[in-house]
C-alpha positions in Angstrom: 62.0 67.7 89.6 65.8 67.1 88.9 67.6 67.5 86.1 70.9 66.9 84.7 72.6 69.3 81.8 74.6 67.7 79.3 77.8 69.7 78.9 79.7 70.4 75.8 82.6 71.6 74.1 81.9 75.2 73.1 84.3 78.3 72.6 86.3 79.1 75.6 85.4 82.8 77.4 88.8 84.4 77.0 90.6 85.0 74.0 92.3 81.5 73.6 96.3 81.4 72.4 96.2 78.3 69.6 98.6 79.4 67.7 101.2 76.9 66.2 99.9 74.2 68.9 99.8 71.0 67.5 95.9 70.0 66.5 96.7 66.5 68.6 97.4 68.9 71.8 93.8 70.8 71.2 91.5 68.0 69.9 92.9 65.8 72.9 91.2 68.6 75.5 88.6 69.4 73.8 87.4 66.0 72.4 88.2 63.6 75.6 86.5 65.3 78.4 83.4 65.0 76.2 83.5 61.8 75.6 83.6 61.1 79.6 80.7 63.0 80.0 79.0 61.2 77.4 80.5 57.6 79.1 78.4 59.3 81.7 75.2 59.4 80.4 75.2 55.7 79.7 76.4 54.5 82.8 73.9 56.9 84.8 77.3 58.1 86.8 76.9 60.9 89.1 80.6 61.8 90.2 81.2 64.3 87.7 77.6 66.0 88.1 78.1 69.5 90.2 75.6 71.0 92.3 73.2 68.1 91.5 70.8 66.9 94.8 72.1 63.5 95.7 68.9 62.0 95.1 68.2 62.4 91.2 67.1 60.5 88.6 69.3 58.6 86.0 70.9 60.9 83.4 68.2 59.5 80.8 65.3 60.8 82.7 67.2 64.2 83.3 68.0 64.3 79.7 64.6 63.8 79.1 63.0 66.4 81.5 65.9 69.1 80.2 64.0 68.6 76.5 60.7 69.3 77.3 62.1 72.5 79.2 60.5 76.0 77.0 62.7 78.2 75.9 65.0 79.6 78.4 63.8 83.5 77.8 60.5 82.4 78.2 60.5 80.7 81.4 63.0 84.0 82.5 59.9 86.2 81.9 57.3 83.8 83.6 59.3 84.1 86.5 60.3 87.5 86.3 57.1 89.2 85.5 56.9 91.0 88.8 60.6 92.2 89.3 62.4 93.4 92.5 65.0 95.2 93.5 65.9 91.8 95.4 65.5 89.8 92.2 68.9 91.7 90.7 70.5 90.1 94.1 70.3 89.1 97.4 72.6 90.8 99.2 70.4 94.5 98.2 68.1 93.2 101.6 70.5 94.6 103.4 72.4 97.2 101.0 71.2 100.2 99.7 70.5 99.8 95.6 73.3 102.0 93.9 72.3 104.0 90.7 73.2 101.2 88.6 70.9 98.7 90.2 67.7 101.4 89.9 68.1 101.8 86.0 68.5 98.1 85.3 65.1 97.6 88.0 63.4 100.2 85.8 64.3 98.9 82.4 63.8 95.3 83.3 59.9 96.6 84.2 59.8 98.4 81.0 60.6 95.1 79.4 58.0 93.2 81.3 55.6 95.4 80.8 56.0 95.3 77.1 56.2 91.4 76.6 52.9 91.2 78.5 51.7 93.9 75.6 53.6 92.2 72.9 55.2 94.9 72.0 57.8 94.1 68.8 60.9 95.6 70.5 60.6 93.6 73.8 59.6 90.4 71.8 62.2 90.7 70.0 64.7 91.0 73.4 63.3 87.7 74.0 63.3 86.2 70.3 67.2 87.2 70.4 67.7 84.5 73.0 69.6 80.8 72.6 67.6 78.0 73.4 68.5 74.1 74.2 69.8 73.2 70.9 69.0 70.1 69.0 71.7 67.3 68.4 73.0 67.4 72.2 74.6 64.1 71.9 76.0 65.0 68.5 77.7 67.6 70.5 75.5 70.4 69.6 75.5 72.5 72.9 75.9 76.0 72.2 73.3 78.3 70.9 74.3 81.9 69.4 70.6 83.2 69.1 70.6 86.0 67.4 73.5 88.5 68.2 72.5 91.2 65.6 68.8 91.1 66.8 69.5 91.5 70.5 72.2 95.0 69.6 69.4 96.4 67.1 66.9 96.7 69.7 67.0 100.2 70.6 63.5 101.3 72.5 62.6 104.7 73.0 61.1 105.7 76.4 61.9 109.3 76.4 64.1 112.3 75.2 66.6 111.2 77.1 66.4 107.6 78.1 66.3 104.9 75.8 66.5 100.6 76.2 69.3 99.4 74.3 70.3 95.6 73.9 72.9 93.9 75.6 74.1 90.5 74.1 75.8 88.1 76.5 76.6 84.5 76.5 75.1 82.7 79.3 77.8 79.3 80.6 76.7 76.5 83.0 79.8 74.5 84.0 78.6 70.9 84.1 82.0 69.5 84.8 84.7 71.5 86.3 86.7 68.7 87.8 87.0 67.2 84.8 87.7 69.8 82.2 86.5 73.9 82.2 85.8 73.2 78.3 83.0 71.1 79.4 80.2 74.0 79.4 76.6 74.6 78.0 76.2 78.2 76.5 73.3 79.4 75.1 72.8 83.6 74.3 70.9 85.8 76.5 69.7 89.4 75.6 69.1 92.2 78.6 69.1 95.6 78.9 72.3 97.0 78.6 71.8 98.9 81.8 72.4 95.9 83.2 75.4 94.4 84.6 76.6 91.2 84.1 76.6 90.3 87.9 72.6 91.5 87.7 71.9 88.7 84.6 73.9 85.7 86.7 72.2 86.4 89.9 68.7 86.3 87.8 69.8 83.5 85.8 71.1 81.3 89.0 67.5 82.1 90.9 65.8 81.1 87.7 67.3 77.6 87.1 67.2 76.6 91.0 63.8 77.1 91.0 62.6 75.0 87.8 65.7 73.0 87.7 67.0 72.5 91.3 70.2 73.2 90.1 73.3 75.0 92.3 75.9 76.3 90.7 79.2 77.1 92.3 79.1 80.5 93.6 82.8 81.1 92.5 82.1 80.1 88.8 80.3 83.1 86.8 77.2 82.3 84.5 77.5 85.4 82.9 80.9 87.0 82.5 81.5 90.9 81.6 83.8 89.6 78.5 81.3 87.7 77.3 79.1 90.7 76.5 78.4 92.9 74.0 76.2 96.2 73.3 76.0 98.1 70.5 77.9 101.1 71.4 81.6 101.4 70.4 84.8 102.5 72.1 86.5 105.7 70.6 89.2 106.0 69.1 92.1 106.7 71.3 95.4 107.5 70.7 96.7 104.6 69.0 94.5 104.0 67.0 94.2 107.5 65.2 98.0 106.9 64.9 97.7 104.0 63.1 95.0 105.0 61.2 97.2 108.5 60.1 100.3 105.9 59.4 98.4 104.1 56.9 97.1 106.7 55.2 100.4 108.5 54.5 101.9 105.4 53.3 98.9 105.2 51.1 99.0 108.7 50.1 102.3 108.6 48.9 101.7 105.2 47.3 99.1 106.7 45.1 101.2 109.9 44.6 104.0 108.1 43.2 101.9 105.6 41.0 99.9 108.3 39.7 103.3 110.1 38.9 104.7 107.1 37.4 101.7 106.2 35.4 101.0 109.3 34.0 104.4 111.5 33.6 107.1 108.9 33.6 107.6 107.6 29.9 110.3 105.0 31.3 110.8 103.5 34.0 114.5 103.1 33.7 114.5 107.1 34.1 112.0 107.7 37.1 112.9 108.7 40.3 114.6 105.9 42.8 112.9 107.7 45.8 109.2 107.8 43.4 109.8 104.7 42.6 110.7 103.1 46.0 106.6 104.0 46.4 105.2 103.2 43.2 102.9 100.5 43.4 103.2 99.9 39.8 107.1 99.4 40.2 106.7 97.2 42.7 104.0 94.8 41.3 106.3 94.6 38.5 108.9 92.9 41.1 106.1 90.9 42.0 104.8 89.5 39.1 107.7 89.6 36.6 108.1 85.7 36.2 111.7 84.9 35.7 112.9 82.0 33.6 116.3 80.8 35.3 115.9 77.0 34.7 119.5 77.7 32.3 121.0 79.0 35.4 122.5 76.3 37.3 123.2 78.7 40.4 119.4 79.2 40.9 117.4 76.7 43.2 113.8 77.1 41.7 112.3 74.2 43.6 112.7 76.4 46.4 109.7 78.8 45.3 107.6 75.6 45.4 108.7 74.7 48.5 108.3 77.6 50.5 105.0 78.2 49.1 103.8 74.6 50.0 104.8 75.2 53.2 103.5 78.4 53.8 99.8 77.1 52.4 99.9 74.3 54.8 100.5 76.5 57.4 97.4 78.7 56.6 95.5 75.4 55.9 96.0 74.3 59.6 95.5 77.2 61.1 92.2 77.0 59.3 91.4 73.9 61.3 92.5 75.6 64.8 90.0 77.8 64.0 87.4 75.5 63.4 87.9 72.8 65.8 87.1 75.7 68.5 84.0 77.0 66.6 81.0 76.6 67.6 80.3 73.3 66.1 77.1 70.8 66.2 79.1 67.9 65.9 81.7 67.7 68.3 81.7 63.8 68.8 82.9 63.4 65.2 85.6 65.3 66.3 87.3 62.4 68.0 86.5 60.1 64.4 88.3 63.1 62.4 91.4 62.9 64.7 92.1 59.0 64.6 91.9 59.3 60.8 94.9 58.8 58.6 94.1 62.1 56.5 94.1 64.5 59.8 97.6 63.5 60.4 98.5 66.0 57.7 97.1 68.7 60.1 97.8 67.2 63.2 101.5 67.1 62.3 101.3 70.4 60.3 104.1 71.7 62.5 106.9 70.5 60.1 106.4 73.5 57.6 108.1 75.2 60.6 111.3 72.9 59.8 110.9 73.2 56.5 111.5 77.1 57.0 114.2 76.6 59.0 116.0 74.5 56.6 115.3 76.8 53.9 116.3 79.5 56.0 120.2 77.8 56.7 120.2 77.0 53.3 120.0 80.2 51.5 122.5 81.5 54.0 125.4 79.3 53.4 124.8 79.3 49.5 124.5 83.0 49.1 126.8 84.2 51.9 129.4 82.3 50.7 129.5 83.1 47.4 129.6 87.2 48.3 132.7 86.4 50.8 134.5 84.7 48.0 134.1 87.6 46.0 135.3 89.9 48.8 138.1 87.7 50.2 136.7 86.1 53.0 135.5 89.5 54.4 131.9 90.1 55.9 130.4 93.5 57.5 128.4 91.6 60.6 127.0 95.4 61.8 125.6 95.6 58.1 124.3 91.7 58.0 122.3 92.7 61.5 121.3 96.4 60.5 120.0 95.1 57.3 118.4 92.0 58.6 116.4 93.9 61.5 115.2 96.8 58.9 113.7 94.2 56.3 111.7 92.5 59.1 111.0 95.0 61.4 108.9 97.9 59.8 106.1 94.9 58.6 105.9 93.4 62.3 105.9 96.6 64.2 102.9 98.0 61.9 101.4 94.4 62.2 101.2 94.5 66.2 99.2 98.1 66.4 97.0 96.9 63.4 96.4 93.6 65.4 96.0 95.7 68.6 93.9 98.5 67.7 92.4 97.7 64.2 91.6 94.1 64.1 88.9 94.6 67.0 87.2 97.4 65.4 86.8 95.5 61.5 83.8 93.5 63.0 81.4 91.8 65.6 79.8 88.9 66.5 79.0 86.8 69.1 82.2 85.0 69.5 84.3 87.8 68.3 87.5 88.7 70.0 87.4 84.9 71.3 88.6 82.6 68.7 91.6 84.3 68.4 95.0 83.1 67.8 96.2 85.4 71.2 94.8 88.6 73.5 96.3 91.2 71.0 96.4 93.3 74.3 99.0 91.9 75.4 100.9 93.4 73.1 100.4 96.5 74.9 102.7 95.3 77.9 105.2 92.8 75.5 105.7 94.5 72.5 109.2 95.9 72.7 109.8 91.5 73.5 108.8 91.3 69.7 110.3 93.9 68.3 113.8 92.9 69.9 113.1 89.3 68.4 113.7 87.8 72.2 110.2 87.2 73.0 110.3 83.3 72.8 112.3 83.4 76.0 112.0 87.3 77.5 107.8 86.6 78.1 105.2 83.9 78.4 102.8 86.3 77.4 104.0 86.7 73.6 102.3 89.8 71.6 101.6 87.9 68.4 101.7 84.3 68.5 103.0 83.1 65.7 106.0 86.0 65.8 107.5 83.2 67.9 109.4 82.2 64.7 110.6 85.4 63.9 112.4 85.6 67.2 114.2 81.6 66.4 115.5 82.8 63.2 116.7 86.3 64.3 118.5 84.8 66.9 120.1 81.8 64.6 120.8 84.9 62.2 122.9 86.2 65.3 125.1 83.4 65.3 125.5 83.3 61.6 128.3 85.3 61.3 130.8 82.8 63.5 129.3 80.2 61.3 129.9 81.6 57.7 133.4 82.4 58.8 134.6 79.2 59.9 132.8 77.7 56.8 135.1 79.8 54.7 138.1 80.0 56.6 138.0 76.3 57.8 136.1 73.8 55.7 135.3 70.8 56.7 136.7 71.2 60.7 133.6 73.7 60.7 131.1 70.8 59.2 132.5 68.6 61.9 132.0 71.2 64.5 128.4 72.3 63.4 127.7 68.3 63.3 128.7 68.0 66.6 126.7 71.0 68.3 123.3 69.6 66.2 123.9 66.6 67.9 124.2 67.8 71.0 121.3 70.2 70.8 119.2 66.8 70.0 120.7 65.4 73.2 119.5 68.7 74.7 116.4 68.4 73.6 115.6 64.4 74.5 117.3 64.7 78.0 115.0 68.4 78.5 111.8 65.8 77.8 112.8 62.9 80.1 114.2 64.4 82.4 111.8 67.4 82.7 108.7 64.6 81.9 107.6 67.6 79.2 104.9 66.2 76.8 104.2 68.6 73.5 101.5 66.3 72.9 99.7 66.3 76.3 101.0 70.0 76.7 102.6 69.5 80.2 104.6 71.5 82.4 105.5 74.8 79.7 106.4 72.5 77.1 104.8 75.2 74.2 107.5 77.4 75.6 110.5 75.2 76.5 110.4 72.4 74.1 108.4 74.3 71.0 109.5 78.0 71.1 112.9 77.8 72.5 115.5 78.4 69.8 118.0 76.1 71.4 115.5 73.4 70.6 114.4 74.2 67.1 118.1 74.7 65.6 118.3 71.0 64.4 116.7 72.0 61.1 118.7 74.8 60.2 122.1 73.6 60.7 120.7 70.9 58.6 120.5 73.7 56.1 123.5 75.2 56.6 125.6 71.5 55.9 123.9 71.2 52.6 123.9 74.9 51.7 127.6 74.1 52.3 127.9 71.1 50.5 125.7 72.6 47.4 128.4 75.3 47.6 131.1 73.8 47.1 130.3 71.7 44.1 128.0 74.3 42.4 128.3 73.7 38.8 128.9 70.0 39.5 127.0 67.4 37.5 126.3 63.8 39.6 125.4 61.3 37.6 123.2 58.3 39.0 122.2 55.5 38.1 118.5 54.4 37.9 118.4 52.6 41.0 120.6 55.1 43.1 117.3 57.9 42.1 114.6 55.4 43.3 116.4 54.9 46.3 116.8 58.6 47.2 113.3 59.0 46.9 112.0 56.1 48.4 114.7 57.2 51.5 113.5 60.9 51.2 109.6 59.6 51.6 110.8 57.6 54.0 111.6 59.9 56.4 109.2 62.2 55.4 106.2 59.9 55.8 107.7 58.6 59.2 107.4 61.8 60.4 103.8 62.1 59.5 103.0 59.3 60.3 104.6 57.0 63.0 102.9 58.0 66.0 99.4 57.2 64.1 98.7 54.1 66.1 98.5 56.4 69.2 96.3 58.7 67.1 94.4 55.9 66.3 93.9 54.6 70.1 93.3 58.4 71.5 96.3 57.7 73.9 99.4 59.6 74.5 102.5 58.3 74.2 105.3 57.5 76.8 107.5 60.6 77.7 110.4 58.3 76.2 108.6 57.8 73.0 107.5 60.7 72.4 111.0 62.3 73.1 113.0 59.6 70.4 109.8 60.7 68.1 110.4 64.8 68.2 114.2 64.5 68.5 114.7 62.2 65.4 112.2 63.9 63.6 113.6 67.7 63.8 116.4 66.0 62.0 114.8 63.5 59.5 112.1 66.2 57.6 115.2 68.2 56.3 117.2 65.1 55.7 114.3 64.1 53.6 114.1 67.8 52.3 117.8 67.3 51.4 117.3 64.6 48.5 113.7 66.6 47.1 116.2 69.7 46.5 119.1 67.8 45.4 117.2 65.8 42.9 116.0 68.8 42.0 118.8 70.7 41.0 120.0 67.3 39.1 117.4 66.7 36.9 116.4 63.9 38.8 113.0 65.9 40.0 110.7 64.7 37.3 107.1 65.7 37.8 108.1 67.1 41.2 111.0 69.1 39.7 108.7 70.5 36.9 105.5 71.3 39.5 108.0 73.1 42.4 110.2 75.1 40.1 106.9 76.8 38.0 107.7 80.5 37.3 104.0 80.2 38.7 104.8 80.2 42.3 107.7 83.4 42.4 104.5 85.9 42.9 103.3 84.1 46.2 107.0 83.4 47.3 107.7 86.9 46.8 104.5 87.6 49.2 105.1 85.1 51.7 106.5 87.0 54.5 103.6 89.5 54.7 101.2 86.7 53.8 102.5 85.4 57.1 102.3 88.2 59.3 99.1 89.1 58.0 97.4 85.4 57.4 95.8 85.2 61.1 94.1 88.7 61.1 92.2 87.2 58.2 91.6 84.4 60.2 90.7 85.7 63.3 88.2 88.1 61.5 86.5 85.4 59.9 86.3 83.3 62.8 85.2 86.1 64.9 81.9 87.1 62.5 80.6 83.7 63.0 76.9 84.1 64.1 75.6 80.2 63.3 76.8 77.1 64.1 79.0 75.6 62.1 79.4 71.7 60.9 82.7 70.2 61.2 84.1 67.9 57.7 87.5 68.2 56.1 85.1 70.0 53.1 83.3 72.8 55.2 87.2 73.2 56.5 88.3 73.2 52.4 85.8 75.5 51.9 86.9 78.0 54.7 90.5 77.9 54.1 90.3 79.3 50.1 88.2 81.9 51.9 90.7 83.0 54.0 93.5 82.2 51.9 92.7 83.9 48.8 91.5 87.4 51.2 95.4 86.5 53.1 96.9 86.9 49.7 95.0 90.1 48.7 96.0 91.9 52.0 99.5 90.6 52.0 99.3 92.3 48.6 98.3 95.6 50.2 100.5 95.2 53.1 103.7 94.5 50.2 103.1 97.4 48.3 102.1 100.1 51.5 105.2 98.6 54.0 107.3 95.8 52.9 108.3 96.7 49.5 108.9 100.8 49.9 110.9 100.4 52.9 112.8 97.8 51.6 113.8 100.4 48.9 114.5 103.1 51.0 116.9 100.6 53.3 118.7 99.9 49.5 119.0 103.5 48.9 120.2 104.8 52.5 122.5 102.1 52.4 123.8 101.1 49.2 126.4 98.4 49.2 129.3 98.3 46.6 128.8 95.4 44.1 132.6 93.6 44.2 133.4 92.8 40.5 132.6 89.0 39.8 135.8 86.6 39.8 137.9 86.0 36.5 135.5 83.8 34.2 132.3 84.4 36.4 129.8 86.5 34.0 128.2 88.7 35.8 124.5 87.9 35.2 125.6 84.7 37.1 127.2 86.0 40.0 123.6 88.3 40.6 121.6 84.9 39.5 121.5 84.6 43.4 119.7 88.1 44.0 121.9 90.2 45.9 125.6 90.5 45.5 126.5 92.0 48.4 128.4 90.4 51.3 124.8 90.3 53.1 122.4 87.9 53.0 119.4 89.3 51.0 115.6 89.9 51.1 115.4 86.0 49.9 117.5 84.4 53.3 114.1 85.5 55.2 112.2 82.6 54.7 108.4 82.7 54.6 107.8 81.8 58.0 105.6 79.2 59.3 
C-alpha cells in the first residue's frame, strides 16, 4: 500500500526571529506553500511528493488510507515488540553498540514488556503520543499529545536505575522543494535514555514498512532540539548572578519603602539616596496625574499617542505569535490576510515611525528651549553620558534575564521555539547591543526588537550638529535637514531597485538593509525635528482657522494616514507581491507621509482644533502607561514568548481568540514593566540625577518659572521624556 502525507504549516524547529517583520512577509511563507500543497491534492499532482514510489495512487486514495492508519504509538509497539540492537540502527551490524545504545535497548524492552502487561506507566508512554489529527484540510497538522504526561512518567526498575520520559516532536517533510514550513509533526514519547538519532532511525523503519515511505536521509525526523525530559540544567554562573542582582535591587527597594513608609513623616524631608529606591516614591511619579491642559508649552496629545502606539505594537506582536502557533486552521489564514481589518496588523510597522517622529520632536522642542536659556550653549559629553545611562542599565539587565531566566520560567512542547529570537545569541552579540550598533555591527542581533534602540541612539549622535545649526542658523538648517531627508528617501528607493530588495517578499537581507538600517529609517524623525522646530518657534502662538481650513487638515491628515494602511490592499487582496518599483514608491513615500499626517493630529491638537481626539489623547489617564512605556517595551516580548511557549493544545486562529490573548499578555506586560520601573529604571535614573546634578539656568526675563520646567527638565539635555517608548 502507498500513501501520501498531507503536509502542514506547524511551528518551525529552531527558535524563529519574527520580531518587527511585517505579518504580510510571515503569512506570505507560511500560508502560500500550503495552499500549493492543497492545489495538489485536487489535481492528484505528484511533483512535489518526496520519497513517494512512482507508482501510487491519487492523493484522495492516499488521503484516505493515511486516516484509517491507528495511532502512530501503537503501530510503533506492534512493530517493535521484539527489539534489537539493530532496530536502534543499521549501521550497529557492523559497529560495536556503545554504552548509550545498551541502556536505550534495555529500556525500550522494559517498555515492551510492560505494554504487553498493561502496565499504567508504560501505557501511559504510549497514551502521551500525537496522533493524525482531525481537520487536515483545515490545516490541522500538528499534534502536541500530551507533553506533561510523557515528562511525569518516571518508572522504577531498581535502586539505581529508573525509566524517565523523553518528549520529542516527531517532523515528516512532505515538501522540501517547495517550502521547509511544509511539515507534519505529531509528539512522540521514549525513554530518555534514548537519543534522538535512536527515535528517527526507529521511526523511518516503522513508516517504510506500513507506509512505503522514504525519507531523505539528510533531513532529521527527530531533531535533539526538539526534545525535552524532565530533568533541568543548573544553574551556572550567570544565572546565580542575575538571580543575586535582582535580589539586591529588591532588597534595597523594600528597605527603602519600608523606611519611608514607616519612619519618614514627609516626604519632602526623606533621604534623596532612600528615596532614589523607594518604591512608594517612585509610584508617586508614576501615578501622580498632572493637569497641564492651562500650560500651552505642554503637548498632552503626545501621552496618547505614544501609548497608542506602543499598544499596537504589543497587539501585533500578539498576532506574530499566533500566526506561528500551532493552529487547526491554517487555511483561514490566507482569508484573514486578504481582509481589510488585518491591514491594521499587517502594516503595524508604522508605530515604529510614529516613535521616531515623536522621538525628533521632543528633541527640538525641549533642546531648544534649554539652549536659549543658556545662550546657545550645549554640553554634547553630558547629552551622550546621560542618554546612554537612562537606557542602558534597563537593556543590559533585560538581555541576561532574556538569556538565562526566561528559559527557566516554564515548559512546554513548543517552548523555547516561538520565540521572538535565540536569546543565546546574546551570549556572542551582546556588547553589539549594549553599544547601540547592533543594527549594522551583526546579523545575529541579541534581542530583536533592541534594533530600535540602536536607530535612535545613533540619530541621538547626530543631534547635537543638528540642535546647533537650528539655533545658530534658522531656517538655512531647515533647508539643509530638508535636503538630506530627501536624499535619504532617494537612498532608500534607489537601495530597492537597484538592489531588487523586497521587505514584503523578504529578499536578499532586506530586514537588515532596508528595515534596520538607520540611514533608511531617519525620514520620520527629521520629520520630527522640522515641526519640533517650527512648534518652537511660534510657541505661545494662537492660529486661527477657519471651518473649512480644520476639515481639510483632517481629511489631508487621514489621507495620508489611511494610504499608508491601506494602498497596497488590492495586492493583499490578490495574495501577490508587488513590483520592486511599487513597492519602493510605496515604502519611500510612506516613511514620510505617517508623520506628515502625524503633524496635523498634534498641531490640531495643541490648537483646540482636536475635538474628541484632542479630549481622548490628552487624558491625564494615559501619563501612568507613558511613563512605563520604555520598560513595557523591553519587557513586552518575554511575556509574550512565555505565553506562547506554555502552549500545550492547539489553538484556533480569529481576530477574537487573538483579542483575547493580547489583554493577557498585555495587562501581565504592564505589571512586569511595573516591577522592572520601580527595581531598575526608576532608582538608577535617580542616582544618574544625583551623581550628576545639572545647574538649573534662571528662566528668561517674563518667563515664570513653573513654565520654563512645564517641559520636564531644564537642563541643556534632553530628558528622560526625549526617549520615546519604542516600537
Amino acid at each position: 500500500m502507498t500513501v501520501t502525507l498531507i503536509g502542514a504549516v506547524a511551528v518551525a524547529e529552531v527558535p524563529i526571529k519574527i520580531i518587527d517583520r511585517p505579518i504580510n512577509m510571515v503569512t506570505t511563507k507560511l500560508v502560500t506553500p500550503l495552499l500549493l500543497l492543497f492545489l495538489a491534492l485536487v489535481s492528484g499532482s505528484t511533483s512535489i511528493r518526496p520519497g513517494i514510489p512512482k507508482n501510487s495512487s491519487s492523493e484522495e486514495e492516499s488521503y484516505s488510507s493515511i486516516s484509517r492508519l491507528r495511532r502512530l504509538a501503537v503501530e510503533f509497539f506492534d512493530q517493535y515488540q521484539n527489539i534489537t540492537i539493530l532496530d536502534l540502527s543499521p549501521d550497529l551490524y557492523l559497529d560495536v553498540p556503545s554504552a548509550e545504545d545498551l541502556r536505550c535497548l534495555a529500556d525500550l524492552q522494559i517498555l515492551a514488556n510492560d505494554v504487553a502487561a498493561a502496565k499504567i506507566w508504560a501505557l501511559k508512554m504510549i497514551d502521551s503520543w500525537g496522533s493524525l489529527p482531525s481537520g487536515i484540510l483545515y490545516g490541522n497538522l500538528i499534534d502536541l499529545g500530551n507533553f506533561d504526561e510523557c515528562l511525569g512518567i518516571d518508572h522504577v526498575v531498581t535502586s539505581s536505575h529508573s525509566v524517565q520520559g523523553q518528549y520529542c516532536l516527531a517532523r515528516f517533510p512532505l515538501a522540501p522543494s517547495v517550502s521547509s514550513y511544509l511539515t507534519l509533526k505529531t509528539a512522540v514519547c521514549f525513554p530518555a535514555s534514548c537519543s534522538s538519532a535512536h527515535m528517527d532511525s526507529m521511526l523511518r523503519r516503522l513508516l517504510q514498512n506500513l507506509l512505503g515511505i522514504e525519507f531523505d536521509p539528510s533531513e532529521s525526523l527527530v531533531r535533539d532540539e526538539t526534545c525535552k525530559t524532565a530533568e533541568r540544567e543548573p544553574y551556572d554562573g550567570l544565572t546565580i548572578f542575575t538571580i543575586v542582582v535582582i535580589s539586591i535591587l529588591g532588597a534595597l527597594v523594600a528597605l527603602s519603602t519600608l523606611y519611608d513608609y514607616f519612619v519618614c513623616q514627609d516626604e519632602k524631608t526623606l533621604n534623596p539616596w532612600i528615596k532614589a529606591f523607594s518604591a512608594r516614591a517612585n509610584s508617586r511619579v508614576i501615578f501622580r496625574l498632572v493637569d497641564t491642559r492651562s500650560n500651552p508649552n505642554v503637548i498632552d496629545c503626545l501621552h496618547g499617542i505614544r501609548c497608542l502606539s506602543f499598544i499596537w505594537v504589543v497587539y501585533g506582536h500578539v498576532y506574530l505569535v499566533y500566526v506561528y502557533g500551532p493552529n487547526m486552521n491554517y487555511v483561514k489564514v490566507n482569508t484573514w490576510r486578504k481582509s481589510v481589518y488585518s491591514m491594521l496588523l499587517q502594516h503595524a510597522a508604522y508605530s515604529v515611525d510614529t516613535f521616531f517622529f515623536l522621538s525628533g520632536l521632543l528633541l527640538v522642542v525641549i533642546a531648544l528651549r534649554a539652549m536659549e536659556r543658556t545662550k546657545g550653549k550645549l554640553n554634547v559629553p553630558l547629552m551622550y553620558l546621560h542618554r546612554y545611562l537612562r537606557l542602558t542599565p534597563v537593556l543590559a539587565l533585560a538581555i541576561i534575564v532574556y538569556m538565562r531566566i526566561l528559559p527557566r520560567m516554564g515548559d512546554g512542547p513548543l517552548y523555547g521555539k516561538v520565540n521572538f529570537d535565540d536569546y543565546t545569541l546574546c551570549e556572542n552579540t551582546w556588547y553589539w547591543t549594549l553599544l547601540y550598533v547592533q543594527n549594522y555591527a551583526t546579523h545575529e542581533i541579541c534581542l530583536g526588537h533592541s534594533w530600535y534602540l540602536s536607530v535612535d541612539m545613533q540619530l541621538y549622535v547626530i543631534a547635537p550638529v543638528v540642535l546647533i545649526g537650528l539655533f545658530k542658523w534658522k531656517k538655512k538648517a531647515v533647508a539643509a535637514i530638508f535636503v538630506v531627508m530627501l536624499l535619504l528617501a532617494a537612498c532608500l528607493f534607489s537601495t530597492m531597485v537597484i538592489g531588487d530588495i523586497s521587505l514584503i517578499a523578504a529578499t536578499n537581507d532586506a530586514m537588515k538593509k532596508i528595515y534596520f538600517a538607520t540611514h533608511t529609517r531617519a525620514s520620520p524623525y527629521l520629520i520630527g525635528i522640522l515641526f519640533g522646530y517650527f512648534l518652537h518657534v511660534n510657541r505661545g502662538k494662537s492660529f486661527k482657522l477657519s471651518r473649512i481650513a480644520v476639515i481639510l487638515g483632517w481629511l489631508l491628515s487621514l489621507a495620508l494616514l489611511f494610504s499608508c494602511l491601506f494602498s497596497v490592499f488590492k495586492y493583499a487582496k490578490e495574495t501577490e507581491t508587488p513590483p520592486i518599483l511599487e513597492e519602493a514608491f510605496y515604502l519611500t513615500f510612506t516613511r514620510m507621509a505617517w508623520p506628515l499626517g502625524l503633524c496635523w493630529v498634534v498641531f490640531a491638537c495643541m490648537q483646540g482644533y482636536g475635538g474628541l481626539a484632542n479630549s481622548f489623547l490628552s487624558s491625564p489617564l494615559w501619563q501612568p502607561m507613558s511613563k512605563l512605556s520604555y520598560s513595557a517595551y523591553i519587557f513586552h516580548m518575554f511575556i509574550e514568548s512565555l505565553n506562547g511557549g506554555l502552549t500545550r493544545t492547539n489553538t484556533y486562529f480569529t481576530d477574537y481568540q487573538v483579542m483575547l490573548r493580547f489583554w493577557g499578555d498585555f495587562g501581565f506586560t504592564m505589571l512586569l514593566a511595573f516591577l522592572a520601573y520601580i527595581l531598575i529604571e526608576a532608582p538608577f535614573g535617580n542616582l544618574e540625577s544625583l551623581l550628576l546634578p545639572v545647574k538649573k539656568p534662571s528662566p528668561p526675563a517674563g518667563e515664570s518659572k513653573s513654565k520654563t520646567e512645564s517641559l520636564g527638565h531644564t537642563a541643556p539635555v534632553p530628558p528622560l521624556e526625549t526617549k520615546s517608548p519604542l516600537p
